[in-house]
C-alpha positions in Angstrom: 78.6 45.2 36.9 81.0 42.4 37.3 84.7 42.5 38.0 87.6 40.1 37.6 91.5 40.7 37.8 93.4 40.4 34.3 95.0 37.2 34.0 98.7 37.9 35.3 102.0 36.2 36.5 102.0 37.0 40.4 105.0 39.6 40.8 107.6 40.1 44.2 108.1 43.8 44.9 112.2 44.3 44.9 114.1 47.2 46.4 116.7 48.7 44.1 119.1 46.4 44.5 117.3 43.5 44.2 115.7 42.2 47.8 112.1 42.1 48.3 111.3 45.7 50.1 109.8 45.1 53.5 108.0 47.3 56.3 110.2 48.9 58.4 108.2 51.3 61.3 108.2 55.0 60.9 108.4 57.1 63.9 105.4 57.4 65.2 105.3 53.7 65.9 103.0 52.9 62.8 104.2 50.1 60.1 105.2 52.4 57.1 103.7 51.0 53.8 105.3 50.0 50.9 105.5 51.7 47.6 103.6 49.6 44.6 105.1 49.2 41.6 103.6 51.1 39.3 100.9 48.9 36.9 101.5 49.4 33.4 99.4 51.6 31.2 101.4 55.3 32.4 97.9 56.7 32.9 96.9 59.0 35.9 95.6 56.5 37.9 97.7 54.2 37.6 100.2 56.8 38.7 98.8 57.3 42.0 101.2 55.3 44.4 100.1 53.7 47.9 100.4 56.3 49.9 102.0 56.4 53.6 99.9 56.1 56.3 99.8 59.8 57.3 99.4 60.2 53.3 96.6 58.4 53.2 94.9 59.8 56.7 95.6 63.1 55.1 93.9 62.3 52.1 91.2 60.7 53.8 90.2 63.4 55.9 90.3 65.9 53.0 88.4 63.8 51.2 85.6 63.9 54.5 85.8 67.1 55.0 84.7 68.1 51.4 82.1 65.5 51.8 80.9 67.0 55.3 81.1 70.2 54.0 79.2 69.6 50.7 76.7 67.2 53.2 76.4 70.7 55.0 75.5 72.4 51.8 73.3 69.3 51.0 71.2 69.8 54.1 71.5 74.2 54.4 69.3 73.5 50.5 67.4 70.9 51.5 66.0 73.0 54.7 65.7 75.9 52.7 63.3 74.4 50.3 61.2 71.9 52.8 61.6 73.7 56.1 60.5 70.5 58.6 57.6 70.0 56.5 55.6 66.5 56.8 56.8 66.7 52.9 60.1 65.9 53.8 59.6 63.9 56.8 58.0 61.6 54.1 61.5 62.3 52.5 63.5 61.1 55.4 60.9 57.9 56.2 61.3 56.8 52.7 64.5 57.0 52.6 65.4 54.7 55.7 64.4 51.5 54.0 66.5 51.7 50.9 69.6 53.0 53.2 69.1 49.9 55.6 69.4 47.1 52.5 72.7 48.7 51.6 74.2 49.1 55.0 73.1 45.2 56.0 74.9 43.8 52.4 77.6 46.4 51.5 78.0 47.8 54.6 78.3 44.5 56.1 81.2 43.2 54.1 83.0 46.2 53.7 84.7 47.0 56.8 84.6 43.8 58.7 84.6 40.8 56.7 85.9 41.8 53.2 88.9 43.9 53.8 90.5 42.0 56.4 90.5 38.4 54.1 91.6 41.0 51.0 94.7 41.9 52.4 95.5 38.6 54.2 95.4 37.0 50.6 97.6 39.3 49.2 99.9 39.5 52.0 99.9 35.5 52.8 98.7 34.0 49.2 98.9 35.6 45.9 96.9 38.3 44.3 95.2 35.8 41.6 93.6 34.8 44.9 92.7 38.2 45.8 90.9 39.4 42.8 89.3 36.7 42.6 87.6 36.5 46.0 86.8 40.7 45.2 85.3 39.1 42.2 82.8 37.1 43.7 82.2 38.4 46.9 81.2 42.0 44.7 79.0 39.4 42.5 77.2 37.8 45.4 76.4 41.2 47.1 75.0 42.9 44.1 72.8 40.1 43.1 71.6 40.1 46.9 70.8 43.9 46.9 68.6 43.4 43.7 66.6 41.0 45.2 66.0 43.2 49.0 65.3 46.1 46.9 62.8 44.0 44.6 61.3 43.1 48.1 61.7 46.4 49.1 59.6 47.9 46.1 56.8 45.4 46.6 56.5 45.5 50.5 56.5 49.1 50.4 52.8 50.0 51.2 53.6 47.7 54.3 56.9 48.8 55.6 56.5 52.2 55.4 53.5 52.7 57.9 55.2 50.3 60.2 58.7 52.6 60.4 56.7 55.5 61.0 52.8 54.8 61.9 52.9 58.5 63.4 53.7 60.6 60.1 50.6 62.8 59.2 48.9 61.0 61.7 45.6 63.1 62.8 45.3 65.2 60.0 43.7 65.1 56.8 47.3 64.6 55.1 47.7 61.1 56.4 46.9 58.6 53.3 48.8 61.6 51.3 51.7 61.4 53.0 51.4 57.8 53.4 51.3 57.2 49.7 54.2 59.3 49.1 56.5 57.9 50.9 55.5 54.9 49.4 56.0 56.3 46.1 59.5 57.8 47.5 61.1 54.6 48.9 60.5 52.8 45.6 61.8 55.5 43.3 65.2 55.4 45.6 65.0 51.8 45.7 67.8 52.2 42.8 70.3 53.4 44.9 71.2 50.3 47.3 71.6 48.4 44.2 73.9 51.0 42.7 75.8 51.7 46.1 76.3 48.1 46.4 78.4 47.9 43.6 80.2 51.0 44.6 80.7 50.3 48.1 82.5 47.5 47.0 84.4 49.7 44.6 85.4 52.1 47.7 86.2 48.6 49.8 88.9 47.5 47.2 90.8 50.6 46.7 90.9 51.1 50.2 92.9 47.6 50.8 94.8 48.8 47.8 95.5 51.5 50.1 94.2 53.8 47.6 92.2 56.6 49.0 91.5 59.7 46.4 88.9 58.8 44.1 87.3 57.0 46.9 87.2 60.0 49.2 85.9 62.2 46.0 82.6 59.7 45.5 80.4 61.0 48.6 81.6 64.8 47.4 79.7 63.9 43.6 76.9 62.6 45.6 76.3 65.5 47.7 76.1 67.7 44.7 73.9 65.7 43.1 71.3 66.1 46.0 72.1 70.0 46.1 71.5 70.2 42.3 67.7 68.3 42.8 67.1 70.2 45.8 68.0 73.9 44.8 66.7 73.2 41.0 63.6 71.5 41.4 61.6 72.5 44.7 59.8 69.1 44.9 60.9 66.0 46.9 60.0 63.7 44.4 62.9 65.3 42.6 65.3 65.2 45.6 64.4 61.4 45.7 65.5 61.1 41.9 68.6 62.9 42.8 69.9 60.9 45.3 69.5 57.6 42.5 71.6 60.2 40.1 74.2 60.8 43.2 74.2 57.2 43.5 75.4 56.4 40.1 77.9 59.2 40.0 79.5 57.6 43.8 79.9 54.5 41.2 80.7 56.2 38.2 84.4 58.1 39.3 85.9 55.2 41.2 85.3 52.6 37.8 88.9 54.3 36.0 91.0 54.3 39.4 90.0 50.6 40.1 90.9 49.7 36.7 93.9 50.8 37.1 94.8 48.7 40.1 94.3 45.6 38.2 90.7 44.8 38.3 88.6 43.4 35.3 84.8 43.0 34.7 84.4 39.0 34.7 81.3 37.5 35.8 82.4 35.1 38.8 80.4 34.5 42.0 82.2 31.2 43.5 80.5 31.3 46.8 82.1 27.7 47.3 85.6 29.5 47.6 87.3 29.0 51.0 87.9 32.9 51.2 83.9 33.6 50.0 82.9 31.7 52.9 85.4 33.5 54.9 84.0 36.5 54.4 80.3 35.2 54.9 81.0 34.0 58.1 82.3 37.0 59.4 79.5 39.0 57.3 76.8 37.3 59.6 77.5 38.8 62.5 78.5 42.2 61.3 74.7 42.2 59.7 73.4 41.5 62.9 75.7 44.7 63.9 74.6 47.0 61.4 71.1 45.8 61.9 71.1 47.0 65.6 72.2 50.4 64.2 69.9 50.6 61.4 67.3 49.9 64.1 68.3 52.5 66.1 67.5 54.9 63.4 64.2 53.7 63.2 63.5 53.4 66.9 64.3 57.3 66.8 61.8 58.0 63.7 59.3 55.3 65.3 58.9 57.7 68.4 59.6 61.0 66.4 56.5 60.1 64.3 54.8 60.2 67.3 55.4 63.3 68.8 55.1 65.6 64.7 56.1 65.1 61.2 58.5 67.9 61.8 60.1 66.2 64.6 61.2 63.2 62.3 62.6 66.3 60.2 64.1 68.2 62.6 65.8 64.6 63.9 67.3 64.2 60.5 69.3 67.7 60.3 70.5 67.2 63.7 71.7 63.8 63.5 73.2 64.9 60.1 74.7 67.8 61.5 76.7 65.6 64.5 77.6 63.1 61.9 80.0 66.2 60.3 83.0 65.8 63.1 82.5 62.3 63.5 82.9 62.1 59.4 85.7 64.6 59.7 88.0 63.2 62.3 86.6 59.7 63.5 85.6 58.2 60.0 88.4 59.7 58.1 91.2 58.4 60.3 89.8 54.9 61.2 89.2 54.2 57.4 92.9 55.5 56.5 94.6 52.9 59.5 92.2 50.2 59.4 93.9 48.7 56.1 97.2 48.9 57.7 95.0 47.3 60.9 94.6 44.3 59.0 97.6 43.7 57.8 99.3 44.2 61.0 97.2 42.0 62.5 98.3 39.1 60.2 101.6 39.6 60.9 102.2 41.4 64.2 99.3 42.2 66.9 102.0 44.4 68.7 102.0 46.7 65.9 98.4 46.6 65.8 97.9 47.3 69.6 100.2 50.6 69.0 98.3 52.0 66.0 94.8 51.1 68.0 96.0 52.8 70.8 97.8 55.9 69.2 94.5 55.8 66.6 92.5 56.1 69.6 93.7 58.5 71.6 94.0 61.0 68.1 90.3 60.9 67.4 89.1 61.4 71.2 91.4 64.8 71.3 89.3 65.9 68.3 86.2 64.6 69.4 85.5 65.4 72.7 86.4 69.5 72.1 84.1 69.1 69.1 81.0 67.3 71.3 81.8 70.3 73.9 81.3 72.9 71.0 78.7 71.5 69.5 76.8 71.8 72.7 77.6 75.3 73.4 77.1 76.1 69.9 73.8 74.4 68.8 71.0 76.8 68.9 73.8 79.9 66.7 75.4 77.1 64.0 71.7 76.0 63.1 69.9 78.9 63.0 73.0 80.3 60.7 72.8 77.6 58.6 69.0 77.0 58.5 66.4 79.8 59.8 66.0 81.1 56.0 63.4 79.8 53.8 60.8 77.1 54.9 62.7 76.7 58.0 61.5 78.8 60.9 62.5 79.8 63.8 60.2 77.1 65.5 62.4 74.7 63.1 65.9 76.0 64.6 64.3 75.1 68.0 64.0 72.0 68.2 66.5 71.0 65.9 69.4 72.6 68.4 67.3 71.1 71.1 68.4 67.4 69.5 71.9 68.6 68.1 72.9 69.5 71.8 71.6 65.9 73.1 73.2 63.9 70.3 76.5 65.9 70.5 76.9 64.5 74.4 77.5 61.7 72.6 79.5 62.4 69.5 83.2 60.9 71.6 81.7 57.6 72.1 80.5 57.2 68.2 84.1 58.3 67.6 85.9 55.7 69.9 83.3 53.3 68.5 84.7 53.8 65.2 88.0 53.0 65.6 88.1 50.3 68.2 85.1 48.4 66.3 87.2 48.0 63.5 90.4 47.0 66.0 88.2 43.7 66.2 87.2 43.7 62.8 91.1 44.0 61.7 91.8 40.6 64.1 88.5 38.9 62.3 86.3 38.9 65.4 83.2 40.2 64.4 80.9 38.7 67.4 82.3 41.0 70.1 81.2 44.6 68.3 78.1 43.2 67.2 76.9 41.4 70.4 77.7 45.2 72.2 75.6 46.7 69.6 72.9 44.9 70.0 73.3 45.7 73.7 73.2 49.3 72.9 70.1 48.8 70.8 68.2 47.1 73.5 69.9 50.3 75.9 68.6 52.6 73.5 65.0 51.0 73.1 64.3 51.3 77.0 65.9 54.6 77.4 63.8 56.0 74.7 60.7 54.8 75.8 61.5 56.3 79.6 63.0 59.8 78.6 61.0 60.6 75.5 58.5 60.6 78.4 60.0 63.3 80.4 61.9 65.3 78.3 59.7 64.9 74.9 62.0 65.2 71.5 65.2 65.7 73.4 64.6 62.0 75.2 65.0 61.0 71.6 69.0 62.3 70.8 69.9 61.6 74.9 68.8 57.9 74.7 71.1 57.1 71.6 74.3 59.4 73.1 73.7 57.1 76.5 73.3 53.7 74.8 76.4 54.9 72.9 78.7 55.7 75.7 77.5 51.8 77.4 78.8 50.0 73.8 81.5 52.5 73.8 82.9 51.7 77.3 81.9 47.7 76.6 84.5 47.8 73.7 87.0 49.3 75.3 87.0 46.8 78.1 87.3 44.5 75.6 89.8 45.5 74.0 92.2 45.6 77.0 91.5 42.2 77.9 91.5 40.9 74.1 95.2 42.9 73.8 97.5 42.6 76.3 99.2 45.7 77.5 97.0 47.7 75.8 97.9 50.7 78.8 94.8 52.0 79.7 96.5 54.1 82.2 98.3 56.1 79.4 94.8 56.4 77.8 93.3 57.6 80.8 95.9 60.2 81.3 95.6 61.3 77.4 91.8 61.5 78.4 92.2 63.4 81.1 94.4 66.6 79.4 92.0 66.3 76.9 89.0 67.1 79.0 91.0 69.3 80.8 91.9 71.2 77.9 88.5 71.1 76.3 86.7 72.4 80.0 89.2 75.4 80.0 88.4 76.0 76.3 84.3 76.1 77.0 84.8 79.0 80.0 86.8 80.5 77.7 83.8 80.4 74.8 81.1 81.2 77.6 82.4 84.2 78.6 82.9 85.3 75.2 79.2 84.5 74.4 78.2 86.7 77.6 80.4 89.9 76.6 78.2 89.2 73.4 75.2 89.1 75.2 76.1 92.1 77.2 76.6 93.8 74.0 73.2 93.0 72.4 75.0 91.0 69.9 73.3 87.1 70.8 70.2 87.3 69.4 70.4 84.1 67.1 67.4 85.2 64.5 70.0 87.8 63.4 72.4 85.8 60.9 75.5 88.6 61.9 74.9 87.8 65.4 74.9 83.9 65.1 78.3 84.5 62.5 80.0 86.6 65.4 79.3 84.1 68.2 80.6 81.2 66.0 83.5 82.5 63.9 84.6 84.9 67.4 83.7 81.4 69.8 85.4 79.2 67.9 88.6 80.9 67.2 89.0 81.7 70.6 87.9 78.0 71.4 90.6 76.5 69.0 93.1 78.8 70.7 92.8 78.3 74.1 92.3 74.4 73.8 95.7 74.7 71.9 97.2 76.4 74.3 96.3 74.5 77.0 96.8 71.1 75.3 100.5 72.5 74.8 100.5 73.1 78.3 100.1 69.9 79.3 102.0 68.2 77.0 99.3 66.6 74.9 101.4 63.6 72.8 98.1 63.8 70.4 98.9 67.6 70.0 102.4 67.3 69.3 101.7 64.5 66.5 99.4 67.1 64.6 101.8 69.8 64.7 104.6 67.3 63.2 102.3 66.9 60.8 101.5 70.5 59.6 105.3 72.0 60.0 103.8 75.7 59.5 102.1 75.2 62.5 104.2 73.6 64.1 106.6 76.5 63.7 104.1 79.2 65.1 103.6 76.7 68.1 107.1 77.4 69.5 
């Protein structure tokens, strides 16, 4: 699929009397966006104006939290018709490999390379420029993904053993499982090829500032997977559904990128000035993505070893910590980091003020959600889970790894954000050569506490190696942006903590009136729903409360946000 912008005289946005409308700041000290005239055609999409920047976080963050929740669904079916069996450990092994060719090409040039150049050209240049540079650099990427998954298909019977030389190991099931994973990673060998062209998709409308139909794609995708899963109770069909899901993700962005004025031609000028552009600050950022790809598979390397389960039961946890860092990290760094790069082109002030504020936003929701997560592990998975093929031996040791990974979950957030703080200013080398620090972190860590503390070495290596790159970038940062105010962050930290340490006594001793009461026994699906709907609403409360208390700014910005609240807070 190849797209070019429709021939077109370059056009100056005017105010209503005349003047070319420019970005004024709003009051919470972010550059307001401006409105876009509306492209011919009257259809819906075309419709849809850029939205503000708490517009577009709003929409964002809708948008991931149907996604997480339908990724919830995705994996509460998925356990319910494999369990942890070595089945679907084949399921998760053979699905790395088509997952890491899309994340090193699409993935690459999304957030870091792609975006920023987008917006400089239509900021600085002309939008000609701009399509055509989306033109090509889409081109270039898909043709690239078709060749890796080509590879991908014929190396299989070689890759596979070597990501996971443990799965099925010492049983009669080995060569079975072997071969179908095999057989797994080249049926879902489709989908990099497919997600290539819709990454791209998702990375255009997102500099276009528009968000909906991008936010919508994951939610098509997830149902997709839940349809092959709960219909067809073999994971040869879930592999076919996640090609299907694949093509839908593409499929309902195509009429809102249309309507923002692209068109299917069939250029790939990789001697442009802005292709190369992008390619140089691709390289690193693969080398970026690599190191967390490889991460991954350093996890399933050594979960291979200890059970097939385990590489399972690593899967539904990881999955299950990605939810809040989907919801509140992911959802608010993709909504700013547009405005990110255009700020940076035109005033790092600006910039430093949206990192910060940015920042300080997604560790408020992050750090109370790591400290439930925690306390909650063993009740939200057996709720979710213990039914079906997944026993309680399953709910185990997956709460086992959620509790390790969710010690964690602050730093992936901060890492977010502030990643894409260097990505906005076009420095690519910094993030990447701290990820690969992490990597190297995580590698030794691994192979020290998987020793001593089995499957749960696996989760606390990665949250560790993730805090190191997460403090690494933050230095930084403060030394890349002057008067960043790291004492204002530390202080924002510290109610934050403050707030969320209150908030867990408060959940523990509800837990142990529960316990007193014969009402914790987590095998019982009442008594799980009781600790979680009564923990976390007295949770939410109290860290409110508190977080009132002490004046959180982060706090008060939410509630300005959602006036009913904001009423009831008084």
């Amino acid at each position: 699929m190849i797209l070019s912008s429709a021939a077109k005289p370059k056009r100056t946005l005017t105010g209503p009397n005349g003047p070319p409308l420019r970005a004024r700041p709003d009051r919470i000290g972010h550059t307001a966006n401006v409105v876009q005239a509306t492209p011919p055609g009257g259809n819906f999409f075309s419709r849809l104006e850029r939205p503000s920047l708490a517009t577009a976080t709003m929409i964002v963050a809708a948008g991931f939290m149907g996604s997480r929740l339908l990724g919830v669904l995705r994996s509460v079916a998925i356990a319910d018709s494999f369990g942890t069996s070595p089945e679907l450990s084949a399921y998760w092994v053979a699905f790395r490999l088509p997952d890491l060719i899309f994340q090193l090409l699409a993935g690459a040039t999304l957030g870091s390379a792609f975006i920023p150049t987008f917006a400089r050209l239509f900021t600085n240049k002309s939008e000609d420029s701009a399509w055509r540079l989306a033109n090509s650099v889409l081109n270039l990427v898909f043709l690239f993904t078709i060749v890796l998954a080509v590879l991908g298909f014929l190396l299989a019977p070689f890759l596979v053993p070597a990501m996971a030389p443990g799965l099925g190991e010492g049983t009669a099931q080995q060569a079975e499982l072997r071969s179908q994973a095999v057989d797994l990673t080249r049926i879902m060998m489709l989908s990099p090829i497919l997600f290539a062209a819709s990454g791209m998709f998702m990375g255009i409308l997102n500099a276009r500032h528009h968000f909906l139909f991008p936010a919508i794609a994951p939610m098509v995708y997830n149902v997709a997977i839940i349809v092959g899963a709960v219909a067809f109770d073999d994971v040869r069909a879930l592999a076919i559904a996640v090609v299907a899901g694949a093509a839908l993700h593409l499929a309902v962005q195509v009429p809102a990128l249309l309507a923002v004025g692209m068109r299917f031609r069939p250029i790939a000028d990789w001697r442009d000035k802005a292709v190369q552009d992008v390619a140089r600050l691709m390289g690193p950022r693969v080398l970026g993505l690599a190191a967390l790809q490889f991460n991954l598979l350093i996890t399933i390397f050594f979960a291979s070893k200890i059970s097939d389960e385990a590489i399972s039961a690593v899967n539904f946890a990881w999955l299950m910590m990605m939810t809040p860092l989907g919801l509140f990290a992911m959802a608010i760094s993709t909504a700013v980091f547009p405005t990110m790069a255009e700020q940076a082109a035109q005033d790092r002030g600006e910039l430093r003020r949206t990192l910060h504020q940015s920042l300080r936003l997604i560790l408020f929701l992050t750090i109370p959600a790591s400290v439930a997560l925690m306390i909650f592990a063993e009740p939200l998975v057996a709720l979710l889970f213990e039914h079906g093929a997944f026993d309680a031996a399953s709910t185990n040791i997956t709460a086992q790894l959620l509790l390790f990974y969710a010690i964690g979950l602050f730093a992936h957030a901060g890492i977010e954000i502030m990643s894409r703080g260097f990505y906005a200013m076009s420095d690519t080398r910094t993030p990447v050569t701290f990820a690969i620090v992490s990597l190297v972190t995580n590698l030794i860590l691994t192979a020290i506490l998987v020793q001593v503390w089995d499957i749960r070495g696996l989760a606390l290596a990665v949250s560790l190696a993730t805090i190191v790159e997460a403090g690494l970038l933050l230095r930084s940062l403060n030394a890349r942006l002057e008067r960043f105010d790291l004492v204002a962050l530390g202080w924002s930290v510290g109610r934050t903590v403050a707030s969320a340490i209150v908030m867990a006594a408060a959940i523990g001793g509800y837990l142990m009136l529960l316990d007193r009461a014969g009402h914790f026994d987590t095998s019982s699906a009442l008594d799980a729903l009781l600790a979680l709907v009564g923990g976390g609403a007295i949770g939410t409360l109290v860290y409110v409360v508190v977080a009132r208390t002490l004046r959180s700014e982060e706090l008060d910005l939410l509630l300005r946000r959602v006036p009913w609240a904001a009423r009831l807070a008084r």
